[in-house]
N, C-alpha and C positions, 0 to 999 in steps of 0.2 A: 716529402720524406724528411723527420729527424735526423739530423747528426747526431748519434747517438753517440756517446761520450764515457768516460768512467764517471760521470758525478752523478748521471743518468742509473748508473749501475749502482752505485753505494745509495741513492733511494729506495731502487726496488731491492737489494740488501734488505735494508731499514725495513720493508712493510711486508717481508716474507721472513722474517728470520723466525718468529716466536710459529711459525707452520711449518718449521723442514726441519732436515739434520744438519747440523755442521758435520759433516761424513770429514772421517780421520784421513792423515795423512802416512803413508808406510811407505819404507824402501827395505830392500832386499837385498844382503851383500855378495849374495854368490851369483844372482844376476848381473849385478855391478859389473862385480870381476866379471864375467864371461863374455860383457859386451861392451866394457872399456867406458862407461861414463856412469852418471850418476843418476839411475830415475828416480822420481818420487810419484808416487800415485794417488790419484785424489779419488776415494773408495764411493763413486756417485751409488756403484752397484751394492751398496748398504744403505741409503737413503730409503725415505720411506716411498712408499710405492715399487720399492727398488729398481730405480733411476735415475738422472739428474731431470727428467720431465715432469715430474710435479712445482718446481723451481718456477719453471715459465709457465704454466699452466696456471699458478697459486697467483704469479704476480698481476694475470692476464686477469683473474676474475678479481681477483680486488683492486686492483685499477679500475674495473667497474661498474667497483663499488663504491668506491670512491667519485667516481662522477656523478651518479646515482644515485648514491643514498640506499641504495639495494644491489644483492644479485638480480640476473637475469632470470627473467618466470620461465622462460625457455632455452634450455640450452642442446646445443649439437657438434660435433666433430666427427672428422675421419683421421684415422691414425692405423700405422704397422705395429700397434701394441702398447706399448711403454706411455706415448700420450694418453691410450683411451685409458687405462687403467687410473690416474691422475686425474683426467675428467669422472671419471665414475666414484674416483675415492673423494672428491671436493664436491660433487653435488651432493653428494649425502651429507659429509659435511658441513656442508652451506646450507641445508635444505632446499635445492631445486629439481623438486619432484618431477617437472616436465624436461628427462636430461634425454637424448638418441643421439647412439655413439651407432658412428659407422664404421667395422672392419673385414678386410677382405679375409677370405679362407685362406690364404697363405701365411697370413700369421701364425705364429711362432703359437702353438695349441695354449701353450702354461700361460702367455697373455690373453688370450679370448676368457678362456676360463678365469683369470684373476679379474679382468675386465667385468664380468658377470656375479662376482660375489657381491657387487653393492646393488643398488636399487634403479640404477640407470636402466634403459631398455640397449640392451647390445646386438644388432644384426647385424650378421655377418652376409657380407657380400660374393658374389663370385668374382672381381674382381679391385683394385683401385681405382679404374675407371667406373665400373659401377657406382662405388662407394663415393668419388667425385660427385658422377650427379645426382646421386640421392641425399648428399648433404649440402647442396646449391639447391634441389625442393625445403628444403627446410627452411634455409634461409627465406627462401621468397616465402614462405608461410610464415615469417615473423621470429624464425628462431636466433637467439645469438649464437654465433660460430666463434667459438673458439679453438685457433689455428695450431697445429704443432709445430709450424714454425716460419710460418706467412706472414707474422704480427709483433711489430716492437717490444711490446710487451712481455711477448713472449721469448724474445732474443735478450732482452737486459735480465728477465729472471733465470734463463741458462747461464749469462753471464758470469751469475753471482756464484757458483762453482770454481770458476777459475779465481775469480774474485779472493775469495776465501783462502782459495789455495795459495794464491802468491803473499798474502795475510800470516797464513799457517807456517809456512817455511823462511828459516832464515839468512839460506845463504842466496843469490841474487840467480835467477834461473833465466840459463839461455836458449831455449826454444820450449813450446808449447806444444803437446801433439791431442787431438781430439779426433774421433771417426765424425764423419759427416754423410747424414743423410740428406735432410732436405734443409744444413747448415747453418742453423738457430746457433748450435754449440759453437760450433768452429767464430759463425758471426762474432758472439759475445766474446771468446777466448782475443779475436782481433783487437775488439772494442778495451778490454782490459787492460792488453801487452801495449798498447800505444797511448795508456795511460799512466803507464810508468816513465820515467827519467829516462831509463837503460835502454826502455823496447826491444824487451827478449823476440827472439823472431816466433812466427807462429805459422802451424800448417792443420792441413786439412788430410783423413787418412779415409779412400772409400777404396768399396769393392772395387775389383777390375772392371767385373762384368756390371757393373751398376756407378761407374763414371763419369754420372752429368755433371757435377760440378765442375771438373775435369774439363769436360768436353764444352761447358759453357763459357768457362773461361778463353779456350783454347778459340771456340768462334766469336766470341764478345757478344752472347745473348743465351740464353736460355735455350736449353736443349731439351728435349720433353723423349722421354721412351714410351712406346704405347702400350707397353705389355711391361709386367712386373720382372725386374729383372732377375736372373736364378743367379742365388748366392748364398752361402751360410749365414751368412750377416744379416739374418731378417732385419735389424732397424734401421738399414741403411739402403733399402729397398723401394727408394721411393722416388717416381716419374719424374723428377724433376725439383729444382730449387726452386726459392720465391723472387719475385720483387723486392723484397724485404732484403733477403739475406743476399743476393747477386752483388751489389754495390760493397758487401765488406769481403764476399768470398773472393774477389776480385785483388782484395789487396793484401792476400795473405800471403807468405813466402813463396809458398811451394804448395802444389796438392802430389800426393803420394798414392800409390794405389797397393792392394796387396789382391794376390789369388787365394783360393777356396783352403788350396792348399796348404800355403802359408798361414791363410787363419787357424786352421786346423792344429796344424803345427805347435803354433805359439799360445794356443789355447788352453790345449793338454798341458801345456809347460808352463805356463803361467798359473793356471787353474790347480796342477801339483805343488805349484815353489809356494804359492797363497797361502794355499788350503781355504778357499773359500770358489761361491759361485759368481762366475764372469763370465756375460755374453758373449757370443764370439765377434756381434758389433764392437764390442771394448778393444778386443786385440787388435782393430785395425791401427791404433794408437801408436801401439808397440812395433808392431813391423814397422808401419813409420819412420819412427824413432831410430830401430835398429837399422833403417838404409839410410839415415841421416846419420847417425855416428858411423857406419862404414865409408862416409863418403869424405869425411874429416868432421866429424865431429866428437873428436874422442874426448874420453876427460869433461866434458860438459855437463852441467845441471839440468836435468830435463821432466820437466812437469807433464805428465800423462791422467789425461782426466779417464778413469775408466769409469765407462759412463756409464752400465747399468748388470743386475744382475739377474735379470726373469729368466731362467733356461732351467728345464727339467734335471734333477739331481745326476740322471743316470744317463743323459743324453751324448754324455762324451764317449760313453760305453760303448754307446751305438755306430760310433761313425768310425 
Protein backbone atom coordinates (compact mmCIF):
# COMPACT_ATOMS: atom_id res chain seq x y z
CA UNK A 1 0.00 0.00 0.00
CA UNK A 2 0.99 3.73 -1.00
CA UNK A 3 1.85 6.33 1.42
CA UNK A 4 -0.34 8.47 0.11
CA UNK A 5 0.77 12.11 0.55
CA UNK A 6 -0.51 15.66 -0.35
CA UNK A 7 1.85 15.77 -3.54
CA UNK A 8 -0.13 12.59 -4.44
CA UNK A 9 -3.19 14.77 -4.09
CA UNK A 10 -2.19 17.98 -6.11
CA UNK A 11 -1.67 15.39 -9.17
CA UNK A 12 -4.98 13.83 -9.02
CA UNK A 13 -6.05 17.90 -8.52
CA UNK A 14 -4.20 18.30 -11.78
CA UNK A 15 -5.97 15.57 -13.98
CA UNK A 16 -9.65 16.03 -12.58
CA UNK A 17 -9.83 19.78 -12.34
CA UNK A 18 -11.05 20.56 -16.17
CA UNK A 19 -14.05 17.47 -15.14
CA UNK A 20 -15.51 18.77 -11.64
CA UNK A 21 -16.67 22.00 -9.86
CA UNK A 22 -14.53 23.97 -7.85
CA UNK A 23 -17.92 24.01 -5.42
CA UNK A 24 -17.82 27.58 -3.37
CA UNK A 25 -16.95 28.15 -0.20
CA UNK A 26 -19.75 29.95 2.39
CA UNK A 27 -20.01 30.82 6.06
CA UNK A 28 -22.97 32.01 7.78
CA UNK A 29 -22.95 34.58 10.65
CA UNK A 30 -25.80 33.88 12.74
CA UNK A 31 -24.60 30.27 12.95
CA UNK A 32 -21.25 31.60 14.01
CA UNK A 33 -22.71 33.60 16.66
CA UNK A 34 -25.07 30.79 17.99
CA UNK A 35 -22.23 28.15 18.11
CA UNK A 36 -19.28 30.24 19.15
CA UNK A 37 -16.65 29.56 16.23
CA UNK A 38 -16.09 30.06 12.88
CA UNK A 39 -17.52 27.46 10.04
CA UNK A 40 -16.91 27.48 6.48
CA UNK A 41 -18.48 25.08 4.30
CA UNK A 42 -17.16 23.51 1.22
CA UNK A 43 -20.61 23.26 -0.83
CA UNK A 44 -19.51 19.38 -2.35
CA UNK A 45 -23.62 19.21 -2.39
CA UNK A 46 -23.52 21.75 -5.58
CA UNK A 47 -20.85 19.74 -7.41
CA UNK A 48 -21.80 18.06 -10.31
CA UNK A 49 -23.51 14.71 -9.94
CA UNK A 50 -24.32 16.55 -6.72
CA UNK A 51 -21.49 15.12 -4.45
CA UNK A 52 -17.97 15.12 -3.76
CA UNK A 53 -18.13 11.34 -5.37
CA UNK A 54 -17.66 12.01 -8.78
CA UNK A 55 -14.04 13.53 -7.56
CA UNK A 56 -12.81 9.99 -6.86
CA UNK A 57 -14.65 8.16 -9.26
CA UNK A 58 -13.28 10.85 -12.27
CA UNK A 59 -9.62 10.38 -10.85
CA UNK A 60 -10.20 6.40 -10.65
CA UNK A 61 -11.14 6.16 -14.25
CA UNK A 62 -8.55 8.36 -15.70
CA UNK A 63 -5.88 6.89 -13.81
CA UNK A 64 -6.91 4.22 -15.98
CA UNK A 65 -6.53 5.77 -18.57
CA UNK A 66 -3.62 6.78 -18.19
CA UNK A 67 -2.01 3.30 -17.85
CA UNK A 68 -3.89 2.20 -20.71
CA UNK A 69 -4.14 4.23 -23.20
CA UNK A 70 -8.16 3.70 -22.83
CA UNK A 71 -11.21 3.32 -20.56
CA UNK A 72 -12.22 0.16 -19.41
CA UNK A 73 -14.55 -1.86 -22.11
CA UNK A 74 -16.32 -2.93 -18.94
CA UNK A 75 -17.07 -1.35 -16.18
CA UNK A 76 -19.06 -2.33 -12.63
CA UNK A 77 -19.69 -0.88 -9.05
CA UNK A 78 -21.80 -1.13 -6.05
CA UNK A 79 -22.69 2.01 -4.22
CA UNK A 80 -25.47 3.68 -1.51
CA UNK A 81 -26.21 6.17 -4.33
CA UNK A 82 -23.92 9.13 -4.69
CA UNK A 83 -21.01 6.84 -6.27
CA UNK A 84 -23.27 4.94 -8.65
CA UNK A 85 -24.72 8.19 -10.03
CA UNK A 86 -20.88 9.38 -10.86
CA UNK A 87 -20.15 5.89 -12.28
CA UNK A 88 -23.27 6.27 -14.65
CA UNK A 89 -22.61 10.01 -15.47
CA UNK A 90 -18.65 9.10 -16.50
CA UNK A 91 -19.42 6.07 -18.57
CA UNK A 92 -21.55 8.07 -20.79
CA UNK A 93 -19.11 10.30 -20.64
CA UNK A 94 -16.21 8.23 -21.55
CA UNK A 95 -18.20 6.12 -23.59
CA UNK A 96 -18.22 2.72 -21.79
CA UNK A 97 -21.32 1.16 -23.04
CA UNK A 98 -20.68 -2.07 -21.11
CA UNK A 99 -21.09 -0.08 -17.42
CA UNK A 100 -23.48 -2.51 -14.43
CA UNK A 101 -24.05 -0.56 -11.38
CA UNK A 102 -25.16 -2.36 -8.48
CA UNK A 103 -27.54 -0.86 -5.76
CA UNK A 104 -29.46 -1.91 -2.92
CA UNK A 105 -33.35 -0.90 -2.44
CA UNK A 106 -32.56 0.96 0.47
CA UNK A 107 -31.11 3.63 -1.23
CA UNK A 108 -32.12 6.95 -1.02
CA UNK A 109 -35.16 6.59 -4.08
CA UNK A 110 -33.96 10.31 -5.86
CA UNK A 111 -30.29 8.43 -6.24
CA UNK A 112 -31.54 5.06 -7.86
CA UNK A 113 -33.62 7.21 -10.21
CA UNK A 114 -30.59 9.90 -10.99
CA UNK A 115 -28.40 6.64 -11.17
CA UNK A 116 -30.86 5.46 -14.12
CA UNK A 117 -31.01 8.69 -16.21
CA UNK A 118 -27.75 7.75 -18.07
CA UNK A 119 -27.19 4.72 -20.10
CA UNK A 120 -25.45 2.33 -17.54
CA UNK A 121 -27.66 -0.72 -16.65
CA UNK A 122 -28.83 -0.07 -12.86
CA UNK A 123 -30.07 -3.17 -10.69
CA UNK A 124 -31.13 -2.73 -7.75
CA UNK A 125 -30.63 -5.17 -5.18
CA UNK A 126 -32.44 -6.53 -2.22
CA UNK A 127 -29.65 -6.06 -0.17
CA UNK A 128 -25.66 -4.72 0.22
CA UNK A 129 -24.83 -8.14 0.68
CA UNK A 130 -26.46 -9.05 -2.51
CA UNK A 131 -25.02 -6.27 -4.20
CA UNK A 132 -21.51 -7.46 -2.86
CA UNK A 133 -21.64 -10.62 -4.56
CA UNK A 134 -23.08 -9.76 -7.63
CA UNK A 135 -20.49 -7.31 -8.30
CA UNK A 136 -17.47 -9.77 -7.33
CA UNK A 137 -19.39 -12.05 -10.52
CA UNK A 138 -18.59 -9.37 -12.47
CA UNK A 139 -15.37 -8.92 -11.67
CA UNK A 140 -14.49 -12.67 -12.18
CA UNK A 141 -16.23 -12.01 -15.70
CA UNK A 142 -13.50 -9.58 -16.59
CA UNK A 143 -15.24 -6.37 -15.42
CA UNK A 144 -13.25 -3.39 -14.13
CA UNK A 145 -14.50 -2.36 -10.56
CA UNK A 146 -14.50 0.66 -9.67
CA UNK A 147 -14.57 1.12 -5.71
CA UNK A 148 -16.47 3.92 -3.79
CA UNK A 149 -13.88 3.95 -1.71
CA UNK A 150 -11.75 0.60 -1.46
CA UNK A 151 -9.15 2.22 -4.03
CA UNK A 152 -6.30 5.06 -3.87
CA UNK A 153 -7.37 6.47 -6.43
CA UNK A 154 -10.36 6.90 -5.27
CA UNK A 155 -9.23 8.48 -1.74
CA UNK A 156 -6.77 11.15 -3.39
CA UNK A 157 -9.71 12.30 -5.76
CA UNK A 158 -12.06 12.74 -2.57
CA UNK A 159 -9.07 14.33 -1.25
CA UNK A 160 -8.90 17.11 -3.63
CA UNK A 161 -12.28 18.65 -1.85
CA UNK A 162 -10.65 19.44 1.08
CA UNK A 163 -7.75 20.15 -1.05
CA UNK A 164 -9.39 23.07 -2.44
CA UNK A 165 -10.87 24.00 0.34
CA UNK A 166 -7.85 24.83 2.46
CA UNK A 167 -6.60 26.65 -1.19
CA UNK A 168 -10.10 28.64 -0.90
CA UNK A 169 -9.88 30.21 2.53
CA UNK A 170 -7.48 32.32 3.93
CA UNK A 171 -7.30 32.43 7.44
CA UNK A 172 -5.45 29.13 8.86
CA UNK A 173 -8.23 26.35 9.81
CA UNK A 174 -8.09 24.28 13.01
CA UNK A 175 -9.97 21.19 12.68
CA UNK A 176 -11.62 19.42 9.52
CA UNK A 177 -14.97 17.71 10.08
CA UNK A 178 -16.34 15.30 7.12
CA UNK A 179 -19.25 12.37 7.60
CA UNK A 180 -17.67 9.03 6.94
CA UNK A 181 -19.22 6.07 5.35
CA UNK A 182 -16.94 3.60 4.02
CA UNK A 183 -14.02 6.87 4.77
CA UNK A 184 -12.48 7.71 1.26
CA UNK A 185 -13.40 11.47 2.47
CA UNK A 186 -12.48 11.46 5.90
CA UNK A 187 -9.11 9.41 4.42
CA UNK A 188 -8.22 12.18 2.09
CA UNK A 189 -9.38 15.16 4.61
CA UNK A 190 -6.29 13.13 6.75
CA UNK A 191 -4.07 12.99 3.89
CA UNK A 192 -4.31 16.74 3.21
CA UNK A 193 -4.38 18.31 7.03
CA UNK A 194 -0.85 16.59 7.53
CA UNK A 195 0.26 18.22 4.55
CA UNK A 196 0.13 21.28 5.82
CA UNK A 197 2.87 23.07 8.16
CA UNK A 198 0.06 23.71 11.14
CA UNK A 199 -1.82 20.23 10.82
CA UNK A 200 -5.16 21.39 11.47
CA UNK A 201 -6.66 18.42 13.47
CA UNK A 202 -9.15 16.13 11.58
CA UNK A 203 -12.11 13.91 12.41
CA UNK A 204 -14.58 11.60 11.17
CA UNK A 205 -18.52 12.11 11.78
CA UNK A 206 -20.93 8.66 11.33
CA UNK A 207 -24.25 7.62 12.26
CA UNK A 208 -24.65 6.12 15.84
CA UNK A 209 -26.27 3.31 14.59
CA UNK A 210 -23.88 2.68 11.50
CA UNK A 211 -20.43 3.17 13.69
CA UNK A 212 -17.88 0.76 12.01
CA UNK A 213 -15.30 3.02 11.75
CA UNK A 214 -15.76 3.66 15.20
CA UNK A 215 -15.89 0.39 16.37
CA UNK A 216 -12.95 -0.58 14.02
CA UNK A 217 -10.70 1.62 15.47
CA UNK A 218 -11.85 0.89 18.86
CA UNK A 219 -10.99 -3.05 18.16
CA UNK A 220 -7.90 -2.37 15.67
CA UNK A 221 -9.55 -4.32 12.66
CA UNK A 222 -12.31 -4.00 10.60
CA UNK A 223 -15.64 -4.52 11.81
CA UNK A 224 -18.13 -5.71 9.20
CA UNK A 225 -22.31 -5.30 10.01
CA UNK A 226 -24.20 -8.01 8.19
CA UNK A 227 -27.26 -6.19 7.67
CA UNK A 228 -27.66 -2.47 6.43
CA UNK A 229 -27.59 -0.37 9.20
CA UNK A 230 -31.01 1.93 9.93
CA UNK A 231 -30.25 5.45 9.80
CA UNK A 232 -31.18 8.72 8.07
CA UNK A 233 -27.90 9.21 6.69
CA UNK A 234 -28.33 6.75 3.65
CA UNK A 235 -24.66 7.53 2.41
CA UNK A 236 -23.20 6.43 5.39
CA UNK A 237 -24.81 3.26 5.49
CA UNK A 238 -22.21 1.18 4.56
CA UNK A 239 -21.06 -2.69 6.13
CA UNK A 240 -17.85 -1.63 6.72
CA UNK A 241 -14.56 0.39 5.80
CA UNK A 242 -11.67 -0.84 3.46
CA UNK A 243 -8.24 -1.70 3.57
CA UNK A 244 -7.49 1.18 1.86
CA UNK A 245 -9.09 3.67 4.10
CA UNK A 246 -8.42 1.70 7.78
CA UNK A 247 -4.73 2.74 7.95
CA UNK A 248 -5.57 6.73 7.72
CA UNK A 249 -9.04 6.26 9.54
CA UNK A 250 -6.90 5.23 12.22
CA UNK A 251 -5.00 8.33 12.58
CA UNK A 252 -7.46 10.75 12.71
CA UNK A 253 -8.27 12.75 15.81
CA UNK A 254 -11.27 11.79 17.03
CA UNK A 255 -14.39 9.84 15.21
CA UNK A 256 -17.65 11.47 16.58
CA UNK A 257 -21.04 10.01 16.14
CA UNK A 258 -24.51 11.74 15.91
CA UNK A 259 -28.36 10.17 16.32
CA UNK A 260 -31.20 10.19 13.79
CA UNK A 261 -32.37 12.68 15.82
CA UNK A 262 -29.63 15.10 15.90
CA UNK A 263 -29.45 14.67 12.12
CA UNK A 264 -32.65 15.65 11.88
CA UNK A 265 -32.35 18.44 13.98
CA UNK A 266 -29.47 20.10 12.36
CA UNK A 267 -30.71 19.40 8.85
CA UNK A 268 -34.03 21.33 9.07
CA UNK A 269 -31.59 24.13 10.34
CA UNK A 270 -29.07 24.15 8.28
CA UNK A 271 -31.13 23.27 5.07
CA UNK A 272 -33.28 26.70 6.38
CA UNK A 273 -30.11 29.07 7.46
CA UNK A 274 -28.63 27.76 3.56
CA UNK A 275 -31.54 27.79 1.68
CA UNK A 276 -30.30 25.19 -0.52
CA UNK A 277 -30.53 21.16 -0.55
CA UNK A 278 -28.17 19.12 1.91
CA UNK A 279 -28.16 15.32 2.64
CA UNK A 280 -28.76 14.58 6.07
CA UNK A 281 -25.27 12.43 5.37
CA UNK A 282 -23.63 16.12 5.21
CA UNK A 283 -24.99 17.21 8.77
CA UNK A 284 -23.05 14.55 10.25
CA UNK A 285 -20.24 17.16 9.88
CA UNK A 286 -21.82 19.74 11.76
CA UNK A 287 -22.96 17.93 14.84
CA UNK A 288 -19.53 16.94 14.80
CA UNK A 289 -18.28 20.14 14.92
CA UNK A 290 -20.77 21.47 17.21
CA UNK A 291 -19.66 18.66 20.24
CA UNK A 292 -16.09 19.65 19.26
CA UNK A 293 -16.63 23.42 19.87
CA UNK A 294 -18.83 22.62 23.07
CA UNK A 295 -16.06 20.59 24.34
CA UNK A 296 -13.50 23.65 24.03
CA UNK A 297 -13.26 24.47 20.82
CA UNK A 298 -14.70 27.86 20.88
CA UNK A 299 -13.61 30.54 18.61
CA UNK A 300 -11.92 28.15 16.07
CA UNK A 301 -11.91 27.95 12.23
CA UNK A 302 -13.52 25.09 11.17
CA UNK A 303 -13.83 23.66 7.61
CA UNK A 304 -16.88 21.33 6.97
CA UNK A 305 -16.98 19.67 3.80
CA UNK A 306 -20.73 19.18 3.23
CA UNK A 307 -20.50 16.51 0.96
CA UNK A 308 -23.48 15.95 -1.07
CA UNK A 309 -26.95 17.18 -2.11
CA UNK A 310 -29.35 14.28 -3.72
CA UNK A 311 -32.50 14.37 -1.23
CA UNK A 312 -35.89 14.98 -2.55
CA UNK A 313 -37.12 18.69 -2.38
CA UNK A 314 -39.88 17.97 -0.11
CA UNK A 315 -38.35 15.20 2.00
CA UNK A 316 -37.87 17.37 5.08
CA UNK A 317 -41.50 17.95 5.01
CA UNK A 318 -41.98 14.49 5.55
CA UNK A 319 -40.13 13.48 8.63
Amino acid sequence: MTNLTLDYVKIAHDRIKDHIIETPIITNKSLNDEIGANIFFKLENLQKTGSFKIRGATNNLLGFYQKNGKFPDKLTTTSSGNHSIAIAELSQKFGIKDSIIFIDKEAAQIKIDESKKYQSEVIVTQSKLESNILVDQKIAEGYYMCSSYGDEDVILGQATATFEAMNQISEQIDAIFVPCGGGGLASGAYIVAHGFDYNPQTFAVEPENANDAQLSVKNNEIYKFHETPKTIADGARTLWISEKTFPYIKKLDDIYTANDEEIIFWWKKLTKLLNMQIEPTAILALIGAKKYIDRGGKNKNILIILSGGNVMPNFILKK
